[in-house]
C-alpha positions as CSV (number, residue, x, y, z in Angstrom):
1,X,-36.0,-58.4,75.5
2,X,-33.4,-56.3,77.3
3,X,-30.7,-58.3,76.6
4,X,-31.4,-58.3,72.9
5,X,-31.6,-54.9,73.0
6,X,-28.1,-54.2,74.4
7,X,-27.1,-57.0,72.1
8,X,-28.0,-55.1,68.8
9,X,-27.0,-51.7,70.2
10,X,-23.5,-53.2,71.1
11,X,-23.6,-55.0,67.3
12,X,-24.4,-52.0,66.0
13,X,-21.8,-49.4,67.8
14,X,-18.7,-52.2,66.9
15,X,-20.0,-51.6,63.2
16,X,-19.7,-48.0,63.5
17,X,-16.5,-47.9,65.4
18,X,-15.0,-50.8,62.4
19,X,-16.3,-48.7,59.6
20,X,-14.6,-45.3,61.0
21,X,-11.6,-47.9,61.6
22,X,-11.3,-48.5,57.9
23,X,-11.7,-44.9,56.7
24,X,-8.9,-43.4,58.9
25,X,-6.5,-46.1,57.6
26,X,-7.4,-45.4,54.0
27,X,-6.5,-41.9,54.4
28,X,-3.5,-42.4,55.8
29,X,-2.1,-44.6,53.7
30,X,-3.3,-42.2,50.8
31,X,-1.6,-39.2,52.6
32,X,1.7,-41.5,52.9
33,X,1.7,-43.3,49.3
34,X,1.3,-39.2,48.0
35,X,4.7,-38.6,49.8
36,X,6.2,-41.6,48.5
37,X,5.2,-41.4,45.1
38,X,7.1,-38.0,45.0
39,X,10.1,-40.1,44.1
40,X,9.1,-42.1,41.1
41,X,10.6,-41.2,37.9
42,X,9.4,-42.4,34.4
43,X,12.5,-41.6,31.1
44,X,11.7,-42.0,27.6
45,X,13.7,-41.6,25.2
46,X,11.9,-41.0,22.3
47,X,11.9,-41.8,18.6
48,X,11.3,-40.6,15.2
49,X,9.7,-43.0,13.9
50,X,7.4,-44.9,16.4
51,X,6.2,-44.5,20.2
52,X,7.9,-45.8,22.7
53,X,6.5,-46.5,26.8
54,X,7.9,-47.1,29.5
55,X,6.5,-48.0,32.9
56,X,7.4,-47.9,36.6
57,X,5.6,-49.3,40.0
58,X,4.5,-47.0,42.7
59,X,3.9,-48.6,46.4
60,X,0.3,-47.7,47.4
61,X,-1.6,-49.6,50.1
62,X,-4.5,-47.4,49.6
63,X,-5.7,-49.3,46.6
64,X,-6.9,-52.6,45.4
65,X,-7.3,-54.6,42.3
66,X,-10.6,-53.7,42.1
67,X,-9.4,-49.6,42.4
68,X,-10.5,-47.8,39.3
69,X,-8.1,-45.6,38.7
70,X,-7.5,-42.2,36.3
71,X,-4.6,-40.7,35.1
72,X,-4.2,-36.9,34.8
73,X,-1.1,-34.5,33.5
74,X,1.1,-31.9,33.4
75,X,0.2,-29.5,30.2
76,X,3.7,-29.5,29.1
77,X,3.0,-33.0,28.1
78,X,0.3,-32.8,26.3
79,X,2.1,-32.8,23.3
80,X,4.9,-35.1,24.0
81,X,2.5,-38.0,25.3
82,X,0.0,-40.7,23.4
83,X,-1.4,-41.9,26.5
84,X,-0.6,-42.7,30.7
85,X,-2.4,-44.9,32.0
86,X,-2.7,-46.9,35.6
87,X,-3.6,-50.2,36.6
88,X,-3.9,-50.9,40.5
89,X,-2.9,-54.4,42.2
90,X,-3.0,-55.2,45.8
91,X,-0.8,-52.0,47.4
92,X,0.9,-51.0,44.0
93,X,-0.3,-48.7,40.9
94,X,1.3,-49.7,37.5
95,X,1.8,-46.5,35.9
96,X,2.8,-46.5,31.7
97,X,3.2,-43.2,29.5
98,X,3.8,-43.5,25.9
99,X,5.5,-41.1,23.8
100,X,3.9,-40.1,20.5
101,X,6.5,-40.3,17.7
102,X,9.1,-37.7,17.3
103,X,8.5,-36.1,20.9
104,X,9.3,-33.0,22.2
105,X,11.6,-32.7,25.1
106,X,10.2,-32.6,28.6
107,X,11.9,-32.7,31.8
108,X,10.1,-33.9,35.4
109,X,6.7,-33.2,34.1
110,X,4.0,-34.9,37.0
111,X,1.7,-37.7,36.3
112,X,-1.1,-37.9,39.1
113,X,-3.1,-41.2,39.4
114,X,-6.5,-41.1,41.4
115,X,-8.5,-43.2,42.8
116,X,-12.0,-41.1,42.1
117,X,-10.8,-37.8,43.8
118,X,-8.2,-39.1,45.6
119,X,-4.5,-38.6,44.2
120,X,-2.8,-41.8,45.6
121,X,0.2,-42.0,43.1
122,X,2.6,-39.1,41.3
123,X,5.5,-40.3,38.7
124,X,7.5,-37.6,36.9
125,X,7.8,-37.5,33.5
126,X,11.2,-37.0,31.6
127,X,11.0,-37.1,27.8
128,X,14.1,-37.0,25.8
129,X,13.4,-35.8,22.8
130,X,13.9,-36.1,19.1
131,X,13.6,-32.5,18.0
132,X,17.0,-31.3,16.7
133,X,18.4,-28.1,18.3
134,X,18.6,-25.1,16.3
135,X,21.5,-24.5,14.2
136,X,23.0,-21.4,13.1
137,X,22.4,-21.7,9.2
138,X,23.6,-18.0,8.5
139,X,25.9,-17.3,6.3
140,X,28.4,-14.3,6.2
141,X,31.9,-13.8,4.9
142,X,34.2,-11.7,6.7
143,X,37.7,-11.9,4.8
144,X,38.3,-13.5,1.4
145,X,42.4,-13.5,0.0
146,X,44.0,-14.7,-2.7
147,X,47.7,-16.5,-2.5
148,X,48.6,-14.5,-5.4
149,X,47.3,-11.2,-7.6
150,X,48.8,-12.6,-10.8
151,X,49.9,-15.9,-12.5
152,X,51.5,-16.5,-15.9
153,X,50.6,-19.7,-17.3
154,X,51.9,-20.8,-20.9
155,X,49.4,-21.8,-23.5
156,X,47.4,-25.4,-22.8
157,X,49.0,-24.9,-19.3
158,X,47.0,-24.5,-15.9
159,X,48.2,-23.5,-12.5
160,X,46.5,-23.5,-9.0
161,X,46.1,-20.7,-7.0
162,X,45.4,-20.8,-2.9
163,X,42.5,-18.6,-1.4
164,X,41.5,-18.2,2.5
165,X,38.1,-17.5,3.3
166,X,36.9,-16.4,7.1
167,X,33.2,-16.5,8.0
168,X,32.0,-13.4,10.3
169,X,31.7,-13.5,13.7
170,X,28.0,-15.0,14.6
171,X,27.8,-16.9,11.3
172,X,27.7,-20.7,10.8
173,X,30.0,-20.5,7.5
174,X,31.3,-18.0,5.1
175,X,29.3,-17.8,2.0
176,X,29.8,-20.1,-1.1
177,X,33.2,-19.0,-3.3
178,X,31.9,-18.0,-7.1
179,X,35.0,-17.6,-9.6
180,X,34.3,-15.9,-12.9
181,X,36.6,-15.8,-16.1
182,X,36.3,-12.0,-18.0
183,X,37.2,-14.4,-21.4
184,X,37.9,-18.1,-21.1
185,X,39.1,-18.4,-24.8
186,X,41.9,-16.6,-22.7
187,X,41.4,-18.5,-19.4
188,X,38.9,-20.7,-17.7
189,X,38.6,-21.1,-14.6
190,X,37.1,-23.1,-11.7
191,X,37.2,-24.3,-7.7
192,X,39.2,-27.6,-7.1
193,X,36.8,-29.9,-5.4
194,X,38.1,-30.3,-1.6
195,X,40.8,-28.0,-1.4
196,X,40.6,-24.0,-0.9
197,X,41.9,-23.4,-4.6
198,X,41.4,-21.9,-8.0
199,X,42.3,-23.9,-11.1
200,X,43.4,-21.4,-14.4
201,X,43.6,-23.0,-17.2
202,X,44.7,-21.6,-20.3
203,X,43.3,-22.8,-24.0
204,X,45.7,-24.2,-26.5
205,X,44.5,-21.4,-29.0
206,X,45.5,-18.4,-26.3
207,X,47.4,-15.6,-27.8
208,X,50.9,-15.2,-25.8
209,X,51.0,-12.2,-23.8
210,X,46.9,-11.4,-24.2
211,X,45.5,-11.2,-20.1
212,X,42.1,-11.4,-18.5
213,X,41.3,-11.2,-15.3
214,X,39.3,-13.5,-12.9
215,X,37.3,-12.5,-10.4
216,X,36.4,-14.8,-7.2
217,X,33.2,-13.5,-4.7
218,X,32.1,-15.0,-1.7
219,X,29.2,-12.6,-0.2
220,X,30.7,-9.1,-0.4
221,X,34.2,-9.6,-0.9
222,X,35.7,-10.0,-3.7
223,X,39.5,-10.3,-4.9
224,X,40.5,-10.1,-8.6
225,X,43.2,-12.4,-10.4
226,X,45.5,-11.2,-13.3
227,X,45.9,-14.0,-15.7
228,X,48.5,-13.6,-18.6
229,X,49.6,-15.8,-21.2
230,X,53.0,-16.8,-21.3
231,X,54.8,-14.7,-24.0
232,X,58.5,-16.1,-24.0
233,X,61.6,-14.8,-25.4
234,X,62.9,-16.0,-28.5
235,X,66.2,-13.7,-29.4
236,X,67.8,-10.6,-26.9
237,X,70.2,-8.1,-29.3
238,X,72.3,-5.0,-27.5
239,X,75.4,-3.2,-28.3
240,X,78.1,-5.1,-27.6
241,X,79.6,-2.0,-25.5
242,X,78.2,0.9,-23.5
243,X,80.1,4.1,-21.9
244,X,78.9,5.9,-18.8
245,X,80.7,8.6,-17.1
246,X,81.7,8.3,-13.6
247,X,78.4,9.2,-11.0
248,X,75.6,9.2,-14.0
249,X,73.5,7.5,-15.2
250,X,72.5,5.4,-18.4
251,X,70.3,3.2,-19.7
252,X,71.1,0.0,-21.7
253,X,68.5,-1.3,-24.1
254,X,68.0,-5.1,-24.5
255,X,65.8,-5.7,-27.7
256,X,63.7,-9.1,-27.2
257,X,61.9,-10.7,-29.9
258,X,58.9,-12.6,-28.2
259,X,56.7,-15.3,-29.3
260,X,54.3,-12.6,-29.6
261,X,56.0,-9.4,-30.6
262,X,53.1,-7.2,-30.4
263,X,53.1,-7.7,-26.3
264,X,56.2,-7.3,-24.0
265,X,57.3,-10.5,-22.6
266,X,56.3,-12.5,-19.6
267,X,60.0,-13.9,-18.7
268,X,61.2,-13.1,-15.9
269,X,64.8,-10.5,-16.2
270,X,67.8,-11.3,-14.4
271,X,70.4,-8.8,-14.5
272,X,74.3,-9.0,-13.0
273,X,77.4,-7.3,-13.1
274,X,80.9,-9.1,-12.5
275,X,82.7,-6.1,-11.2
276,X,81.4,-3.5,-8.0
277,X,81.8,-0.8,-11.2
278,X,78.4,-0.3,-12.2
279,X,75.3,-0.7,-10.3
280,X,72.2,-1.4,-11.5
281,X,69.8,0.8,-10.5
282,X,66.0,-0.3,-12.4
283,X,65.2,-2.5,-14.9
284,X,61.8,-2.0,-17.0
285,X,59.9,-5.1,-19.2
286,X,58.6,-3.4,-22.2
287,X,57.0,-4.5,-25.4
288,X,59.9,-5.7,-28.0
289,X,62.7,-4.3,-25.0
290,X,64.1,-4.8,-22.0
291,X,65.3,-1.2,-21.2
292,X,68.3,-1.1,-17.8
293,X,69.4,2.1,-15.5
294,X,72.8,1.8,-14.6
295,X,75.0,4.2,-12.5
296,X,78.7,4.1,-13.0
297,X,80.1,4.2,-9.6
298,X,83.9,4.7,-10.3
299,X,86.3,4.0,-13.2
300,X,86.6,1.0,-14.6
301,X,84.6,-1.8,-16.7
302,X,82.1,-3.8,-16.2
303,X,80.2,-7.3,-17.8
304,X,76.4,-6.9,-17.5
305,X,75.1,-9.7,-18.1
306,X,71.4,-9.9,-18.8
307,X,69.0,-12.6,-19.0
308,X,65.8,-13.1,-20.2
309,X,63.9,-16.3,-19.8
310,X,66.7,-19.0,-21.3
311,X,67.9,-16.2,-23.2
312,X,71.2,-14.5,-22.5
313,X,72.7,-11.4,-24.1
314,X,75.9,-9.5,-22.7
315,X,77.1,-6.0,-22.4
316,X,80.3,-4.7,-21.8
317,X,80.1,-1.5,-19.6
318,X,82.6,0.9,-19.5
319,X,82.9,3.7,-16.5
320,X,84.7,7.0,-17.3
């Protein structure tokens, strides 16, 4: 009877001691697989138009196949993830996260498995994102110029004018370039597709020497083109001979008969002298004339030669 006593008391404390035994080596090897499980990374990277997972194994001796475990996270995630889940194996968790579709960006966001209360796995989460970064859609024009303030184009005729735009500081872009004719039975015009230019085009019907004006805008700024029709010289007349006195002045008149005579014409005036006599001192376009300012410098003569267009006319000049 004794001896079955001390048989069953000695059965009994080798239980005990077997069943402390097993619980001090589960929570070690809890505490360690925490540590290690520090390390373990998970990166997606997401897309627009499905979900995407990705899964990593996390040493952890503290479970077995038969481990129900739970899966618990970070709230920055909450948005960015379908589902994590865990799936325990003899001394590793399987840990998967899936990304919902068109996920938000999340960097080392933590994962924590557990076995009922006990945390024996942590992954971080990175997410790489779909979202597009913000772009600067403002738009703001700092300087607007034109390559030119006037242009002469002949009847059924068009020319192309350069402009620079600048966006202001801050701004993604200058704002769009709007060109606007003041009469297009005089003008039209228009942007040319690609380039940073203005295309003037003047009608077939366009009176010689009318003008408009066209104005191109971009935000606030604004520049304004002179547009004339081309009015050309058709005859020049002056007297064959002109005196000045020696140190004054005098002005020689050049009549011009223009395509249109009731405007001056848009030819350009070319004026010379052969002989260091006379000087010419200002020349003014006029309607129906061409009028010149000549100074007589010492004695002696003088061809002035005056050109308007392709037409020529001279003018003997004689100093005093």
């Amino acid at each position: 009877m004794k001896t079955s006593m001390k048989k069953v008391l000695s059965l009994a404390l080798a239980g005990a001691l077997a069943l402390t035994s097993v619980f001090s080596v589960n929570a070690a090897d809890a505490s360690s697989v925490k540590k290690a499980a520090n390390g373990n990374k998970i990166t997606i990277t997401a897309a627009a138009d499905k979900t995407v997972a990705e899964t990593t194994t996390v040493t952890a001796s503290a479970v077995t196949s038969k481990s129900v475990l739970t899966c618990s996270y970070d709230a920055s995630l909450a948005t960015s993830i379908a589902t994590a889940s865990a799936v325990a194996t003899n001394g590793a968790v399987k840990v998967t996260v899936t990304a919902v579709k068109a996920a938000k960006s999340v960097t080392d966001a933590a994962v924590s498995v557990k076995a009922g209360t006990t945390e024996v796995a942590k992954v971080l989460v990175t997410i790489k994102g779909t979202e597009k970064k913000e772009v600067n859609v403002v738009k703001a024009t700092k300087t607007l110029k034109l390559a030119k303030k006037k242009v002469v184009v002949a009847a059924g005729k068009s020319v192309k004018v350069n402009y620079t735009v600048v966006k202001a500081a801050g701004a993604a872009s200058p704002e769009a370039v709007k060109i606007t004719s003041a009469n297009k039975k005089i003008a039209k015009a228009s942007k040319v597709k690609g380039k940073k230019q203005i295309k003037v085009t003047v009608p077939k019907k366009a009176k010689a020497g009318s003008t408009t004006k066209v104005t191109v805008k971009s935000g606030s700024k604004k520049k304004v083109l002179t547009v004339v029709v081309k009015n050309a010289a058709k005859k020049l007349t002056a007297k064959k001979t002109v005196s000045v006195k020696k140190g004054k002045k005098s002005n020689i008149t050049v009549k011009v008969k223009a395509q249109n005579n009731k405007k001056a014409t848009t030819d350009a005036v070319k004026v010379t002298v052969n002989k260091k006599a006379v000087k010419v001192v200002k020349k003014a376009v006029k309607k129906g004339k061409v009028v010149i300012t000549i100074k007589a410098k010492k004695a002696g003569s003088s061809k002035l030669k005056v050109k308007v267009g392709a037409k020529k006319v001279t003018v003997n000049v004689k100093a005093k």
